[in-house]
C-alpha positions as MATLAB code, in Angstrom:
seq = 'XXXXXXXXXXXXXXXXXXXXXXXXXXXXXXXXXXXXXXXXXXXXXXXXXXXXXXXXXXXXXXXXXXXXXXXXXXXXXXXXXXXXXXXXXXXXXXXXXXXXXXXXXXXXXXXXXXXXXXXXXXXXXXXXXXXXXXXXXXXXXXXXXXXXXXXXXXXXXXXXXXXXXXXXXXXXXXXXXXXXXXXXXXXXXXXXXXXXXXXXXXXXXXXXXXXXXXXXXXXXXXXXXXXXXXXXXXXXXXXXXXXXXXXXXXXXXXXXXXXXXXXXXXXXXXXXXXXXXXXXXXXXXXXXXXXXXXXXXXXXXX';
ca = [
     106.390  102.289   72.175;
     105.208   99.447   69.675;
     104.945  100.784   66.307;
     101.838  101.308   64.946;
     102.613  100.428   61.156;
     103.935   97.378   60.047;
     105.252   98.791   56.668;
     107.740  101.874   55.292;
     106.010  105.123   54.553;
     105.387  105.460   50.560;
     104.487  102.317   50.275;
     103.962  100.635   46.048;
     100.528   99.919   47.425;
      99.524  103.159   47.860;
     101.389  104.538   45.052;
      99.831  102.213   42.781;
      96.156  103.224   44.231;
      97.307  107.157   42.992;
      98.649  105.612   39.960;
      94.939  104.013   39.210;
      92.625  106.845   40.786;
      94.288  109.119   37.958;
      93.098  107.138   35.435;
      89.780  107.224   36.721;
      89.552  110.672   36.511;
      86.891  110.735   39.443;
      87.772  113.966   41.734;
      86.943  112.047   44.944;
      89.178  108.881   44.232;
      91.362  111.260   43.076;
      91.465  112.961   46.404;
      91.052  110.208   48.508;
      94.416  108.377   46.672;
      96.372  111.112   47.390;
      95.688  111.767   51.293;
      96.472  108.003   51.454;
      99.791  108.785   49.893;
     100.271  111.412   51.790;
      99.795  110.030   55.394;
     101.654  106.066   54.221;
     104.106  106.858   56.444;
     105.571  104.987   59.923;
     106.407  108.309   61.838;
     104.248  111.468   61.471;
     106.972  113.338   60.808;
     107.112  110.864   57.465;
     103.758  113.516   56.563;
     105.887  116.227   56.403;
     108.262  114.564   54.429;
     106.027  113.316   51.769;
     104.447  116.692   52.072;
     107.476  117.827   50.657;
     108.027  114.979   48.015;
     104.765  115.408   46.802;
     105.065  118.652   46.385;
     107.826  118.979   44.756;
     106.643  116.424   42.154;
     103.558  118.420   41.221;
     100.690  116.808   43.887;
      99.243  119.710   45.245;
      97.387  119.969   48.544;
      94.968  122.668   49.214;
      95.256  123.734   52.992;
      93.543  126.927   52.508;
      94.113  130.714   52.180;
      93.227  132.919   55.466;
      92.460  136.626   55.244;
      93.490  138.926   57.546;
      90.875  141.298   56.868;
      91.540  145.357   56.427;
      91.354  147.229   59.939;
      93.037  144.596   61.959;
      95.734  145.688   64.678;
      98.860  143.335   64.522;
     101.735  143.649   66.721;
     105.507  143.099   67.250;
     107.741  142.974   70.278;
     111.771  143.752   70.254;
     113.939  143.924   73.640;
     114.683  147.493   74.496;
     117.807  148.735   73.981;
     118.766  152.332   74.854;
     120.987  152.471   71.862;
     118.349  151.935   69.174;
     115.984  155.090   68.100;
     112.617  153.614   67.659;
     111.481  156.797   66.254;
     112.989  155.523   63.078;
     110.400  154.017   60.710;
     112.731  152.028   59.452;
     113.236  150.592   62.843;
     110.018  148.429   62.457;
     110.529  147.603   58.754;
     111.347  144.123   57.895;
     114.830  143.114   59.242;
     117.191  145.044   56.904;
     119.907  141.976   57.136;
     117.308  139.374   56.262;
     118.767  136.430   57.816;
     116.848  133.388   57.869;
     114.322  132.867   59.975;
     111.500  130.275   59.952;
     109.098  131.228   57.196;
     112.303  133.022   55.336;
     115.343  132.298   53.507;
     118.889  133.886   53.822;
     118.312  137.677   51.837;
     114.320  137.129   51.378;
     112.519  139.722   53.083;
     109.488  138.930   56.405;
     108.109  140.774   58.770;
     107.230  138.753   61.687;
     104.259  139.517   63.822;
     101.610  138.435   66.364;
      98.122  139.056   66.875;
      97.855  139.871   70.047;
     100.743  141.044   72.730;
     100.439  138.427   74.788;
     101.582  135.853   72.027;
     104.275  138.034   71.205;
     105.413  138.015   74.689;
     105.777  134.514   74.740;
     107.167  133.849   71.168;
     109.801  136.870   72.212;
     110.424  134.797   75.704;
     110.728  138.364   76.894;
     111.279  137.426   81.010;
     108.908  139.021   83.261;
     110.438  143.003   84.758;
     112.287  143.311   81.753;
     111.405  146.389   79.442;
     110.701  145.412   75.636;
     109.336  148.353   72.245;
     105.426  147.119   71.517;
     104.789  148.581   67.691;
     101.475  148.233   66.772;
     100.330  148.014   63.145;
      97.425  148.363   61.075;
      95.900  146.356   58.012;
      95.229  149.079   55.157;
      93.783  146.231   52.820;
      92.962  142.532   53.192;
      96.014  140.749   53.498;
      95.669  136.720   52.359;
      98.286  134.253   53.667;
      98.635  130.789   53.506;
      98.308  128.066   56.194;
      97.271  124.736   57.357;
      93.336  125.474   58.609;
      91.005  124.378   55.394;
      88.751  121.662   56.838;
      87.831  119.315   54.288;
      84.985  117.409   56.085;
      84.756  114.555   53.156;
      88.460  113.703   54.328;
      89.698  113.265   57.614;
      93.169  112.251   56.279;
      93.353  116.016   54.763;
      92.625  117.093   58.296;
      95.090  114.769   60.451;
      97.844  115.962   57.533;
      97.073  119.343   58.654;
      97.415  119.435   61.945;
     100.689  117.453   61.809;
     101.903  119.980   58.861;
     101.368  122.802   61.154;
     102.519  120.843   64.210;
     105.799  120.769   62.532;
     105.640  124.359   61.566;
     105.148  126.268   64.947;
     107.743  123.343   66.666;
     110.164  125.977   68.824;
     113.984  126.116   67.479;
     116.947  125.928   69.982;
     118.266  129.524   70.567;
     119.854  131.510   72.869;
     116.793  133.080   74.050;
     115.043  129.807   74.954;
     117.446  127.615   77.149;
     114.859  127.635   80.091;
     112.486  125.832   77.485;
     114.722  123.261   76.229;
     115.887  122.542   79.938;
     112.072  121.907   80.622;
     110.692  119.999   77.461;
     115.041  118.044   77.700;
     114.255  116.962   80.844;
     110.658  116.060   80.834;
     110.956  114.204   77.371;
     114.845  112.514   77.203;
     115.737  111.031   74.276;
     112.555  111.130   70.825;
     112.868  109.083   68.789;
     110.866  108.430   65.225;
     109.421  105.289   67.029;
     107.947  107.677   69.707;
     106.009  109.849   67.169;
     104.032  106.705   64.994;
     100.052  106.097   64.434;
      97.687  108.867   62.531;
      95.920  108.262   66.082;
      98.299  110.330   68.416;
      97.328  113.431   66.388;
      93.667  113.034   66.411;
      93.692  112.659   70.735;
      95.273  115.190   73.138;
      98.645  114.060   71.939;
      98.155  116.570   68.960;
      98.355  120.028   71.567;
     102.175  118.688   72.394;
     103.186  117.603   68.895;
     104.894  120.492   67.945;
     107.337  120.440   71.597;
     107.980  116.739   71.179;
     108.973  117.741   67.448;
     111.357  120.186   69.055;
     113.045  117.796   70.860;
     113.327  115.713   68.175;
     115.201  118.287   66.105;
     118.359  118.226   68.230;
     120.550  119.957   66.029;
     118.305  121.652   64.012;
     118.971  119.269   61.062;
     115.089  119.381   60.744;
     114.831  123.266   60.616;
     115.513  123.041   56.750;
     112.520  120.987   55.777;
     110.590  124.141   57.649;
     111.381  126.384   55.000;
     110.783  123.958   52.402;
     107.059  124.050   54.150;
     106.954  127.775   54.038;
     108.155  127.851   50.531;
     105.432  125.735   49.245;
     103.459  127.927   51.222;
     104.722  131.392   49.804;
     104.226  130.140   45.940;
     100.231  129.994   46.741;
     100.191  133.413   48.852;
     103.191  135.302   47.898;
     101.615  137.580   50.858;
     102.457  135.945   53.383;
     102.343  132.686   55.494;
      99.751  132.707   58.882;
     100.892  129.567   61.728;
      99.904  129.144   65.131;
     102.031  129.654   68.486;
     103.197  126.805   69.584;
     101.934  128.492   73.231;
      98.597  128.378   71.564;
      97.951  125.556   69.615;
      94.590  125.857   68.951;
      94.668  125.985   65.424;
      93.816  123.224   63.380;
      91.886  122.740   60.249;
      88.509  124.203   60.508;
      89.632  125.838   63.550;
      90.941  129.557   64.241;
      92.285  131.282   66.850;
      92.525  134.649   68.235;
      96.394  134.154   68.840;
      98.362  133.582   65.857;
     101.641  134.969   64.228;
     102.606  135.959   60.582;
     104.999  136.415   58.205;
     104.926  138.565   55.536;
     106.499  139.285   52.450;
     106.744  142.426   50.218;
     103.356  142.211   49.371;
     101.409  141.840   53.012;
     104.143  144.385   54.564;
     102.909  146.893   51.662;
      99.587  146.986   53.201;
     100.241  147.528   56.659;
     100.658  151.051   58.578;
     102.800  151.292   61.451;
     100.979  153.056   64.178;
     103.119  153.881   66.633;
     104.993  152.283   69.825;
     105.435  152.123   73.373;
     108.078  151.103   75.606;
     106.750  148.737   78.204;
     107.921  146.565   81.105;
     106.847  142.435   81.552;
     104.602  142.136   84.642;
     103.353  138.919   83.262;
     104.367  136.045   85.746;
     103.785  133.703   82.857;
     106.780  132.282   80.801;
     106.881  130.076   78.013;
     107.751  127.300   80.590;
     104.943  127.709   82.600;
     102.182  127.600   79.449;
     104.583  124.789   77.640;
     103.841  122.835   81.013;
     100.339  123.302   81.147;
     100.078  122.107   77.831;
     101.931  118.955   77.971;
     100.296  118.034   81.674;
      96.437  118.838   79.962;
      97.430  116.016   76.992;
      98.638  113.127   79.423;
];
């Protein structure tokens, strides 16, 4: 694939454009400087990384707050087990050993859910004829979490930034309970590269809907999975509530754009206004497995 960009991401050009929109003081150079700095990058996963920089060095970005209003039904799947009593409350609590997960740090507390079942099924890979507990929650108050979907129509670099941030956010981890997907996405992809993720313009066409499986791919060992907490900690600061991201089974979210199927975490404060309802045990009669919507996906963008 030939490069798009002829120079390093970061560039003294467009550091020195920041440098002289500050001293402007006009919002919309101001703005307009930053995205620049924020997309001069070769690769898009070089967004991410100056995301991070940026961040980190007190340029703030402003991808919006979403609220998940009071009323809503949210849901979360776990693999039956005989030898669990899911009568306990404290069974559907947030993970009492708080490991890490991907919007959570070793010993902070989430509670991760879905919308709807169906995207729990798949983010779950729970295999079809196999029984799994459905709890079903309810919003007591608005809840407001943090994301990637403000559409800032006076800047289509905000935008593209955005749907690469959240690309990299819902990419799927190696685990044990994914092999099938990895053998798919291995096989049908090889070998990514940095080269094979350049130009703003891959995001923009259907490239964007696979972004977050060739991202996947890239991340081998997981060396990558780090820099998605760093994302989610950014995140938390601005909605200590919690953090909303797509599926990476339904990508539909982008800037200015919402979806019915979408997951959370939450944090004290979000799981503090929910109610758990109740539960039932069910069994998968869903023919449809991660593989089968992860192949759609990638054969609709080509």
């Amino acid at each position: 694939m030939v490069n798009e960009c002829s120079d390093d991401g970061f560039t003294q050009k467009s550091i020195d454009a920041f440098s002289e929109a500050l001293t402007t003081g006009d919002e919309c150079s101001i703005r307009q400087a930053k995205h620049e700095l924020l997309t001069d990058t070769i690769s898009l996963l070089g967004i991410v990384v100056n995301y991070i920089a940026l961040e980190q060095c007190g340029v703030a970005f402003d991808f919006g707050v979403s609220r998940i209003l009071k009323g809503t039904r949210l849901y979360r799947i776990r693999s039956y087990s005989p030898d669990i009593n899911y009568d306990d409350p404290s069974e559907w609590g947030p993970n009492p050993k708080r490991t890490q997960g991907r919007a959570n740090r070793e010993k902070q507390e989430a509670l991760y859910l879905g919308s709807t079942e169906a995207v729990c099924l798949l983010e779950t890979h729970t295999g079809v004829g196999r029984r799994y507990a459905l709890g079903t929650y309810e919003c007591v108050d608005d809840i407001f979490v943090g994301g990637f979907l403000r559409f800032d129509e006076a800047n289509e670099l905000h935008n593209i930034a955005g749907m690469a941030l959240n690309a990299f956010l819902i990419a799927p981890s190696r685990g044990e309970r994914n092999t099938d997907l990895f053998e798919f996405l291995d096989g049908y992809y090889g070998k990514i590269t940095l080269d094979d993720l350049c130009g703003l313009s891959y995001i923009t066409g259907k490239g964007g809907l696979e972004l977050p499986f060739r991202f996947g791919v890239l991340n081998q060992r997981n060396q990558l999975y780090e820099m998605t907490n760093a994302l989610c900690d950014i995140l938390a600061k601005r909605t200590p509530e919690g953090i909303r991201y797509s599926s990476c089974y339904f990508p539909m979210e982008a800037p200015g754009i919402a979806c019915t199927d979408f997951n959370l975490a939450l944090y004290r404060g979000g799981v503090d206004k929910l109610r758990f309802l109740g539960y039932e045990i069910k069994t998968n009669e869903n023919p449809m497995t991660a593989v089968d919507v992860a192949r759609r996906l990638i054969e609709s963008a080509s």
